[in-house]
PDB file of N, H, CA, C and O in Angstrom:
ATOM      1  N   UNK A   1       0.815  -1.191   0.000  1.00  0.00           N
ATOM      2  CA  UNK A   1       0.000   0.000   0.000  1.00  0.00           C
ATOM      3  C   UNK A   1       0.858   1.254   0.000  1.00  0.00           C
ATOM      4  O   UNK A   1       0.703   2.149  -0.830  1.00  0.00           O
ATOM      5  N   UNK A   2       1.838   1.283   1.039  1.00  0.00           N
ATOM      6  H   UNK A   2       1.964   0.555   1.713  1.00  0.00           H
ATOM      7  CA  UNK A   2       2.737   2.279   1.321  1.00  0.00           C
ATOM      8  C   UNK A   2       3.883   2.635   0.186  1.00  0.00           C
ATOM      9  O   UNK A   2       4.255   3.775  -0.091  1.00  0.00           O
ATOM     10  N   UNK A   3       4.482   1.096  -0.564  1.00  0.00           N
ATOM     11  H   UNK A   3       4.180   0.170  -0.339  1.00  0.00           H
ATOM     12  CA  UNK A   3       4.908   0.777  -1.346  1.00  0.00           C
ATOM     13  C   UNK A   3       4.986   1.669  -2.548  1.00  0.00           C
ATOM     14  O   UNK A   3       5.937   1.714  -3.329  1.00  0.00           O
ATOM     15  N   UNK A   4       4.053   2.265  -2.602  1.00  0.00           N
ATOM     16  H   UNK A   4       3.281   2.229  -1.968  1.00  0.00           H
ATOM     17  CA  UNK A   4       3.771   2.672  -4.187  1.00  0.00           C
ATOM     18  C   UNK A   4       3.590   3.944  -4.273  1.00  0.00           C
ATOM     19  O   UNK A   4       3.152   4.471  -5.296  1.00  0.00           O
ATOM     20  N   UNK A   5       3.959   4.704  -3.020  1.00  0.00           N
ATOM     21  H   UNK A   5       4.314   4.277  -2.189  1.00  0.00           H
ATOM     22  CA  UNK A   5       4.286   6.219  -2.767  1.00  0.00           C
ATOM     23  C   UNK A   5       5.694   6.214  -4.087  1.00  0.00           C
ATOM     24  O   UNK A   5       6.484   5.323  -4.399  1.00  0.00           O
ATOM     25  N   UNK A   6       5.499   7.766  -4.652  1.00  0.00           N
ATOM     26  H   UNK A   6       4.858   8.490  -4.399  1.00  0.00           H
ATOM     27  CA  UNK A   6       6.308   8.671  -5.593  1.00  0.00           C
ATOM     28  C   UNK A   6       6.656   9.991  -4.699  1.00  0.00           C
ATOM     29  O   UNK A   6       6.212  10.459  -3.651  1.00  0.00           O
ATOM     30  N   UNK A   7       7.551  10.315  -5.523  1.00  0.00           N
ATOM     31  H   UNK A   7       7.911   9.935  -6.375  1.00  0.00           H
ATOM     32  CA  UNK A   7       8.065  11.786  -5.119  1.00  0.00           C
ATOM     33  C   UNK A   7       7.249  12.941  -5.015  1.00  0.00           C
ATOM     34  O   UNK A   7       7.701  13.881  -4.361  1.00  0.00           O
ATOM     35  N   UNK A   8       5.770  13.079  -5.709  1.00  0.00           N
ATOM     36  H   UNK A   8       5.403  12.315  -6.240  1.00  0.00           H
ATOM     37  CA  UNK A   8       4.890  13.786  -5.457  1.00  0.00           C
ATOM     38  C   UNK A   8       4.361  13.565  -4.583  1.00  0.00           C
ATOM     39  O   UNK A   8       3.991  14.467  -3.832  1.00  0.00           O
ATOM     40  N   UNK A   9       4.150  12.437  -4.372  1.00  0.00           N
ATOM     41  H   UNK A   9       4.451  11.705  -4.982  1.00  0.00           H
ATOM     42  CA  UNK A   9       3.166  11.871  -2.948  1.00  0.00           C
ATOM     43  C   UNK A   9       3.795  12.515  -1.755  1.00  0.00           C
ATOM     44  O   UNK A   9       3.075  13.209  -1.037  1.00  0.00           O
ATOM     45  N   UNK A  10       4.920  12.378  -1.497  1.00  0.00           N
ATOM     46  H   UNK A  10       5.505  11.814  -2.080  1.00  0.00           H
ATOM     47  CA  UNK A  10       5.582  12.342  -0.798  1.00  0.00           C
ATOM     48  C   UNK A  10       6.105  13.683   0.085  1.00  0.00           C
ATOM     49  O   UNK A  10       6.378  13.939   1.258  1.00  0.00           O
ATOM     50  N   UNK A  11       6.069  14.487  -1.422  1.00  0.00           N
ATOM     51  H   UNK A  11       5.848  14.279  -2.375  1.00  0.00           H
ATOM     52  CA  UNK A  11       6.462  16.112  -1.612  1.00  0.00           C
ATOM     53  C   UNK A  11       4.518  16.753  -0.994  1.00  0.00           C
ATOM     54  O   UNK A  11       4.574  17.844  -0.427  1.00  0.00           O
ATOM     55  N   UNK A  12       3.307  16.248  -1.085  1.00  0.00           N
ATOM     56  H   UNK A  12       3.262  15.362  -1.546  1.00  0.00           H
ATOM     57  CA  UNK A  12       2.001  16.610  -0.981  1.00  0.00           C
ATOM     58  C   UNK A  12       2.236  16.293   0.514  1.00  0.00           C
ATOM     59  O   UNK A  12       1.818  17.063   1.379  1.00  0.00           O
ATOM     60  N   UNK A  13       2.874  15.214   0.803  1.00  0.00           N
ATOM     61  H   UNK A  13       3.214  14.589   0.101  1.00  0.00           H
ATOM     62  CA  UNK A  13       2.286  14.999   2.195  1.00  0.00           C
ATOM     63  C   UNK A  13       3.004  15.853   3.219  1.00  0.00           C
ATOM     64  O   UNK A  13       2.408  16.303   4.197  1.00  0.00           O
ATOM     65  N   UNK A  14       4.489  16.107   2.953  1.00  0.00           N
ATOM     66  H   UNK A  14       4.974  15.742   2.159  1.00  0.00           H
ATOM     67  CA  UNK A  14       5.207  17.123   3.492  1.00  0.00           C
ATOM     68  C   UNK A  14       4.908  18.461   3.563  1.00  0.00           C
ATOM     69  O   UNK A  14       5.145  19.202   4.517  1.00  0.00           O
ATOM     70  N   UNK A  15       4.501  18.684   2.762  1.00  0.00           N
ATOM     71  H   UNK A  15       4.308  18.082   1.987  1.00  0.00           H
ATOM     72  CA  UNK A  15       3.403  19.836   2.003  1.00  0.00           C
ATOM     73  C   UNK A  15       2.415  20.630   3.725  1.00  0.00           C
ATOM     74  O   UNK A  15       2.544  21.580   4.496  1.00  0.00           O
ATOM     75  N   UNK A  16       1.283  19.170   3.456  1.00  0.00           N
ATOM     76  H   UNK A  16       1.178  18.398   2.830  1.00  0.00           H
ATOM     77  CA  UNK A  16       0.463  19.625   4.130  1.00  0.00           C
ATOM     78  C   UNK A  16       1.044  19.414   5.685  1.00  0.00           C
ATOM     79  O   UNK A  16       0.204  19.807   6.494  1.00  0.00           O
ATOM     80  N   UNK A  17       1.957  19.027   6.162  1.00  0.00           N
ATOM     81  H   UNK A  17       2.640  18.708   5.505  1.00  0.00           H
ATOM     82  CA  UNK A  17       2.523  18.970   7.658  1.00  0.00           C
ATOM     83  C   UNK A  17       3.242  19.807   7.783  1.00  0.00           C
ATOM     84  O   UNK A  17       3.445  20.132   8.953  1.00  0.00           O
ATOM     85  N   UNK A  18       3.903  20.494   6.824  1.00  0.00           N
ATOM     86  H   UNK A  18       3.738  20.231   5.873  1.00  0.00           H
ATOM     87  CA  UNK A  18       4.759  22.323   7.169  1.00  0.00           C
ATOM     88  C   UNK A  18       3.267  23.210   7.519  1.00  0.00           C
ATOM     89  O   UNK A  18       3.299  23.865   8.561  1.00  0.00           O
ATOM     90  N   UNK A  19       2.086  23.252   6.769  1.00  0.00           N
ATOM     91  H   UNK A  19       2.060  22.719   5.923  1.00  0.00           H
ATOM     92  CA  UNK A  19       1.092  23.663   6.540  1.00  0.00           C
ATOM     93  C   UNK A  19       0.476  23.416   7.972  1.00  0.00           C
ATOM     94  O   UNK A  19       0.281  24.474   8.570  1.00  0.00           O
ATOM     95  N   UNK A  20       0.303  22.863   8.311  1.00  0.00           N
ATOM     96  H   UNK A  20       0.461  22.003   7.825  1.00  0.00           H
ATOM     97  CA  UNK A  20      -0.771  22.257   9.777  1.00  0.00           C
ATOM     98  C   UNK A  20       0.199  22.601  10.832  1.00  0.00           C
ATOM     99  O   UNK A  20      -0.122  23.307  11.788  1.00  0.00           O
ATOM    100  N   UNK A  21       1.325  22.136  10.679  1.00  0.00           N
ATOM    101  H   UNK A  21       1.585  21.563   9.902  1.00  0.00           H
ATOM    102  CA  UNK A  21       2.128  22.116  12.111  1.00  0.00           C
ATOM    103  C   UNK A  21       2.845  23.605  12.510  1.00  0.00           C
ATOM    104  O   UNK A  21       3.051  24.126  13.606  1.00  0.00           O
ATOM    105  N   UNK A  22       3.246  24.233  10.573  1.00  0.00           N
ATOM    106  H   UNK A  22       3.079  23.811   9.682  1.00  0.00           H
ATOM    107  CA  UNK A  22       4.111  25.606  10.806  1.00  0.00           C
ATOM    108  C   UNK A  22       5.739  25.171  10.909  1.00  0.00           C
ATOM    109  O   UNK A  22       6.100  24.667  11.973  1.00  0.00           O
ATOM    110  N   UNK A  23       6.750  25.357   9.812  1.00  0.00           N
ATOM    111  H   UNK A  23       6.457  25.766   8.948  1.00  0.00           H
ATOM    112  CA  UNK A  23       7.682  25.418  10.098  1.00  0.00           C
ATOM    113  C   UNK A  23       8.638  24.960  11.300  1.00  0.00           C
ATOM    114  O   UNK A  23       9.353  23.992  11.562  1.00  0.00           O
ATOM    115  N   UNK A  24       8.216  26.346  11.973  1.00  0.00           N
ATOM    116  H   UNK A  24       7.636  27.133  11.760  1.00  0.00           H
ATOM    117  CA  UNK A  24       8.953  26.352  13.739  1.00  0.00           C
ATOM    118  C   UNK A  24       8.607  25.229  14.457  1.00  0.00           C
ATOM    119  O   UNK A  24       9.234  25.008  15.493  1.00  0.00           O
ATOM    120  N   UNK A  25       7.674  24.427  14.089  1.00  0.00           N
ATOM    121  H   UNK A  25       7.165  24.607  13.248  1.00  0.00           H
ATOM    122  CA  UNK A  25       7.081  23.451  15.089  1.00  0.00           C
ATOM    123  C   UNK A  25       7.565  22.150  15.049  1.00  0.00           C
ATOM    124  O   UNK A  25       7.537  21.361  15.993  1.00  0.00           O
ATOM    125  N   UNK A  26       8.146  21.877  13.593  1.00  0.00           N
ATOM    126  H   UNK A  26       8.169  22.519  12.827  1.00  0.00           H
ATOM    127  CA  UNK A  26       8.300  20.883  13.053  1.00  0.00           C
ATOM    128  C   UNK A  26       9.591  20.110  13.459  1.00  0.00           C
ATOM    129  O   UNK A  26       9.529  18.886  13.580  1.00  0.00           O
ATOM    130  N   UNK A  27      10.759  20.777  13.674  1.00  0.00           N
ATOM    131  H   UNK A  27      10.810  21.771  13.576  1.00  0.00           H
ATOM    132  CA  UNK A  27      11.780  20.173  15.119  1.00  0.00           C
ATOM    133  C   UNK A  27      11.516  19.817  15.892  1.00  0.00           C
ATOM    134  O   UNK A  27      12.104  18.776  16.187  1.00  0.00           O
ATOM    135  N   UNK A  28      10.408  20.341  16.924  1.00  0.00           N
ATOM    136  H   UNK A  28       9.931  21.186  16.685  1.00  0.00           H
ATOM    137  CA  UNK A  28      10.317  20.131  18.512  1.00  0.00           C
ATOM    138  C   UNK A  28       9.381  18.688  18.671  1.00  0.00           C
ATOM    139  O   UNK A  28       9.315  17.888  19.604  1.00  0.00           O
ATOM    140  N   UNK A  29       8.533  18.730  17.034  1.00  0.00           N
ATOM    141  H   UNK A  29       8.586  19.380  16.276  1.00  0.00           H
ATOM    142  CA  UNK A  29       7.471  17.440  17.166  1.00  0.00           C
ATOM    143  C   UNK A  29       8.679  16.247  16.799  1.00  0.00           C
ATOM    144  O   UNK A  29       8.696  15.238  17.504  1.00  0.00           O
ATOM    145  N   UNK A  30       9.680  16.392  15.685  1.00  0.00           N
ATOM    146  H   UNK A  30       9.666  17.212  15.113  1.00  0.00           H
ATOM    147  CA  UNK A  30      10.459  15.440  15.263  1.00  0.00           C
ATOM    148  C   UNK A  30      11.552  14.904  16.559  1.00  0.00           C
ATOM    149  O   UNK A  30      12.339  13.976  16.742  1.00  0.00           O
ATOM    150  N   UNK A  31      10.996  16.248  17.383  1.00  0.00           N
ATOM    151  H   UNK A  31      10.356  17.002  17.234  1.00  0.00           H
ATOM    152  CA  UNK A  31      12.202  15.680  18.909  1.00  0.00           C
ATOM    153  C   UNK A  31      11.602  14.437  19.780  1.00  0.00           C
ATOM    154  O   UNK A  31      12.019  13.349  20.178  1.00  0.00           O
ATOM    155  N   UNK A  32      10.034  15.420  19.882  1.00  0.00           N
ATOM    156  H   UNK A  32       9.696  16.303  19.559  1.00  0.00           H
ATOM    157  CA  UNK A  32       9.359  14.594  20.618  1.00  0.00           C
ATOM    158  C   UNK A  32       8.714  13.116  19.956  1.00  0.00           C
ATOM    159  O   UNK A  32       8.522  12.266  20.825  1.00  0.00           O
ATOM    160  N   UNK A  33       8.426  12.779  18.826  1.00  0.00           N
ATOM    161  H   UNK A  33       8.581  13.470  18.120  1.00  0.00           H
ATOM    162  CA  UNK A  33       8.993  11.076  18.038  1.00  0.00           C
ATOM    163  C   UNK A  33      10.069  10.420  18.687  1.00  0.00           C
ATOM    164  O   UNK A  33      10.039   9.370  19.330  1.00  0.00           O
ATOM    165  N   UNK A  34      10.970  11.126  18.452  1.00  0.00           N
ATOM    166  H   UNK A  34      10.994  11.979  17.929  1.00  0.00           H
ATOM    167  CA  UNK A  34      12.105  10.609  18.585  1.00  0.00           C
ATOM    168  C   UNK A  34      12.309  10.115  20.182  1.00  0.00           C
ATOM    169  O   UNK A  34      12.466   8.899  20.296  1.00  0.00           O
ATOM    170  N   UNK A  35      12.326  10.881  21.408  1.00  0.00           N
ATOM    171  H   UNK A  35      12.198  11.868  21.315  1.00  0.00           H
ATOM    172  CA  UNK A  35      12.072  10.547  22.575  1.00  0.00           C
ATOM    173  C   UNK A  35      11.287   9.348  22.650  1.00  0.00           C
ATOM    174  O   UNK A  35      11.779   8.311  23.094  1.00  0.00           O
ATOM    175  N   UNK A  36      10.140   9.414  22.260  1.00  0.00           N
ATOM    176  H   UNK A  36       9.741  10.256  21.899  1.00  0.00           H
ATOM    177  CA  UNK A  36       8.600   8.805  22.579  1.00  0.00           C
ATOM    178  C   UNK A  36       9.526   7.476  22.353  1.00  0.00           C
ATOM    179  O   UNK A  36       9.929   6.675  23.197  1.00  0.00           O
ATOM    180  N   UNK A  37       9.759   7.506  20.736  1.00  0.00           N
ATOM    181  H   UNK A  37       9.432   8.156  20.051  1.00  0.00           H
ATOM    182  CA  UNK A  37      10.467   6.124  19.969  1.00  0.00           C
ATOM    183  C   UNK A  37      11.630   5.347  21.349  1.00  0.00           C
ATOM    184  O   UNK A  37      11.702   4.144  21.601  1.00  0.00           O
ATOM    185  N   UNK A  38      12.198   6.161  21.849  1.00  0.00           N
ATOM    186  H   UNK A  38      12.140   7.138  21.644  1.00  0.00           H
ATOM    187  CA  UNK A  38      13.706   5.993  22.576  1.00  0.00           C
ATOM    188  C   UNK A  38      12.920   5.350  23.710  1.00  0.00           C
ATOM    189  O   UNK A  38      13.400   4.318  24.180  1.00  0.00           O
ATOM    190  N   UNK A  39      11.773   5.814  24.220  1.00  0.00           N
ATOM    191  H   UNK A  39      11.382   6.652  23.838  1.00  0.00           H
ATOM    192  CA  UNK A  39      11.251   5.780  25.573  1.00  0.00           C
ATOM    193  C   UNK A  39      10.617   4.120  25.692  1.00  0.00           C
ATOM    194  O   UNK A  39      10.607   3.468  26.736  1.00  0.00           O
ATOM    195  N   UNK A  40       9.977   3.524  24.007  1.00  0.00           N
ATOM    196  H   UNK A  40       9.985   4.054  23.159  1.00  0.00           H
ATOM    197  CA  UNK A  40       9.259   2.283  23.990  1.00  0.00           C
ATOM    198  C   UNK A  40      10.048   1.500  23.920  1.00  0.00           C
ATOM    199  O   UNK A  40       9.867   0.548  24.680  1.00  0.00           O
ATOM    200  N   UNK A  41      11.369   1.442  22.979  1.00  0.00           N
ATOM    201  H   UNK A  41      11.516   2.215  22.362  1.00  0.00           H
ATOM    202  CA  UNK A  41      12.878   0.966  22.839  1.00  0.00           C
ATOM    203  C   UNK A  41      13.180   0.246  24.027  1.00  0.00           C
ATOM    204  O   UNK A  41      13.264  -0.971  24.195  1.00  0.00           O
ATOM    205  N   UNK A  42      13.429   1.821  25.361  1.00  0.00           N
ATOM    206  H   UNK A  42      13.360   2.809  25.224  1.00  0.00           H
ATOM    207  CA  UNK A  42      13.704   1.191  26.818  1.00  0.00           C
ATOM    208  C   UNK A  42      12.977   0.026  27.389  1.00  0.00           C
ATOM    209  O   UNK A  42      13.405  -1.041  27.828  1.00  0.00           O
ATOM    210  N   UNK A  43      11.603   0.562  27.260  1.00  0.00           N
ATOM    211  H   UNK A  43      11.255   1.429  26.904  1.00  0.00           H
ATOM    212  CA  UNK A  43      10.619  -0.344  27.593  1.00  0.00           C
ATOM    213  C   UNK A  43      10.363  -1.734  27.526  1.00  0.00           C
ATOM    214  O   UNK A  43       9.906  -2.462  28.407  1.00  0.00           O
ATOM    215  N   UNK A  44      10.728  -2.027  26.321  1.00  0.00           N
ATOM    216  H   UNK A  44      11.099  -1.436  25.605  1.00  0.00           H
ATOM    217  CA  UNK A  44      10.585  -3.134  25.445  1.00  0.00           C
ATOM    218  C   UNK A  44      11.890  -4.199  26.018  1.00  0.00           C
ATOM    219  O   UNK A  44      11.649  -5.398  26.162  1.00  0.00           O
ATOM    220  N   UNK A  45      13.207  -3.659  26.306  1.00  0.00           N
ATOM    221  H   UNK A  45      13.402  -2.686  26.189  1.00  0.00           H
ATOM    222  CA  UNK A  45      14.123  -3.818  26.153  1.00  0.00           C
ATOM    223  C   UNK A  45      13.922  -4.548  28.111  1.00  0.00           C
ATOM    224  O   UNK A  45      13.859  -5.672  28.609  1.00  0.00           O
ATOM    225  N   UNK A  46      13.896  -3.399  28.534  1.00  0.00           N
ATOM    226  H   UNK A  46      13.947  -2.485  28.130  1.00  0.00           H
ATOM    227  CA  UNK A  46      13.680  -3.926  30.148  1.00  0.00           C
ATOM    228  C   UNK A  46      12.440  -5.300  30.544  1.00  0.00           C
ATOM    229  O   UNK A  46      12.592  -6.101  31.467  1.00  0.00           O
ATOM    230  N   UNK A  47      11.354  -5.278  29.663  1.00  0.00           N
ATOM    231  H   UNK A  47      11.230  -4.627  28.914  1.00  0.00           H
ATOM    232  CA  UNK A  47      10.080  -6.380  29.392  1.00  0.00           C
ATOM    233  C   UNK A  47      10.890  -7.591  29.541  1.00  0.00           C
ATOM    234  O   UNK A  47      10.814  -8.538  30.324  1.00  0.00           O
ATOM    235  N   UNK A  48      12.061  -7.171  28.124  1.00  0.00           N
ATOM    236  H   UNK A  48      12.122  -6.402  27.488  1.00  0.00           H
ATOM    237  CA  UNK A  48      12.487  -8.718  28.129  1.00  0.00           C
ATOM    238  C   UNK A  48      13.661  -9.194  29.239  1.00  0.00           C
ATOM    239  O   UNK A  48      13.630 -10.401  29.479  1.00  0.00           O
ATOM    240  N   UNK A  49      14.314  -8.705  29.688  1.00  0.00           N
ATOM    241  H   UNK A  49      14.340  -7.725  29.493  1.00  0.00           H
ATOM    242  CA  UNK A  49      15.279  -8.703  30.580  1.00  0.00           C
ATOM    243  C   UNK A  49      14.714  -9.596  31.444  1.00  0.00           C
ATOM    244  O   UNK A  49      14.991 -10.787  31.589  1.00  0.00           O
ATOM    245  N   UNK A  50      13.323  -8.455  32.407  1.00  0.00           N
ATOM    246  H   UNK A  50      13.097  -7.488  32.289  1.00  0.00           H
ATOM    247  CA  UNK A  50      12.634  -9.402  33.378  1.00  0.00           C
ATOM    248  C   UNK A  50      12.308 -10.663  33.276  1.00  0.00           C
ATOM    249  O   UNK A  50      12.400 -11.515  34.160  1.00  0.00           O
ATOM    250  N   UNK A  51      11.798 -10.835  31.844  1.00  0.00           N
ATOM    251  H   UNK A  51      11.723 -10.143  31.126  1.00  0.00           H
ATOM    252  CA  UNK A  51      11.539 -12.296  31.258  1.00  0.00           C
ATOM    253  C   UNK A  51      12.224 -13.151  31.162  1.00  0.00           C
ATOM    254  O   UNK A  51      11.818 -14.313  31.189  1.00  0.00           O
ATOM    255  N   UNK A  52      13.766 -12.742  30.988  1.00  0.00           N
ATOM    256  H   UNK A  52      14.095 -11.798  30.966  1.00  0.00           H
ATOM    257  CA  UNK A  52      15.395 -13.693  30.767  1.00  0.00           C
ATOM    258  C   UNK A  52      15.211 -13.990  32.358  1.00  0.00           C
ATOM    259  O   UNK A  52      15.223 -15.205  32.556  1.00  0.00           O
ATOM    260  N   UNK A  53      15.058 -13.290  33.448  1.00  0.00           N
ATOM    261  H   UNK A  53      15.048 -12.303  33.287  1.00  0.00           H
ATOM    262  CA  UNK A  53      15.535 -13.561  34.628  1.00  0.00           C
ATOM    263  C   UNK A  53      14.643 -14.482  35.436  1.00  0.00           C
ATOM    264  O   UNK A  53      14.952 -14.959  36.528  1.00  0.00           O
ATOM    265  N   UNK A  54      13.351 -14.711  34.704  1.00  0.00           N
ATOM    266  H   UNK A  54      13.099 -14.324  33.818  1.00  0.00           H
ATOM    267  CA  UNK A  54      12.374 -15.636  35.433  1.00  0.00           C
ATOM    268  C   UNK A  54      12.620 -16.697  34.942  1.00  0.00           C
ATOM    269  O   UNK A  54      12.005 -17.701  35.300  1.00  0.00           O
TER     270      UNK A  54
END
């Protein structure tokens, strides 16, 4: 489905998220992904640990 994105597609969808979010905004949200991402990583990572130790 995702697959079959082009450079227009791609360029529209970027488009409308400078548009909605504003420029300036668009770092602090790509920070906060990035955290969020780092934060489930930990999560995930400690899940299994507990699981090795039982």
């Amino acid at each position: 489905m995702f697959g079959r994105l082009g450079f227009w597609e791609i360029l529209l969808i970027a488009l409308v998220i400078v548009l909605l979010f504003g420029a300036s905004k668009l770092p602090q949200l790509a920070r906060g992904m990035g955290d969020s991402i780092r934060e489930f990583r930990k999560a995930v990572k400690e899940e299994d640990a507990e699981k090795k130790e039982e």
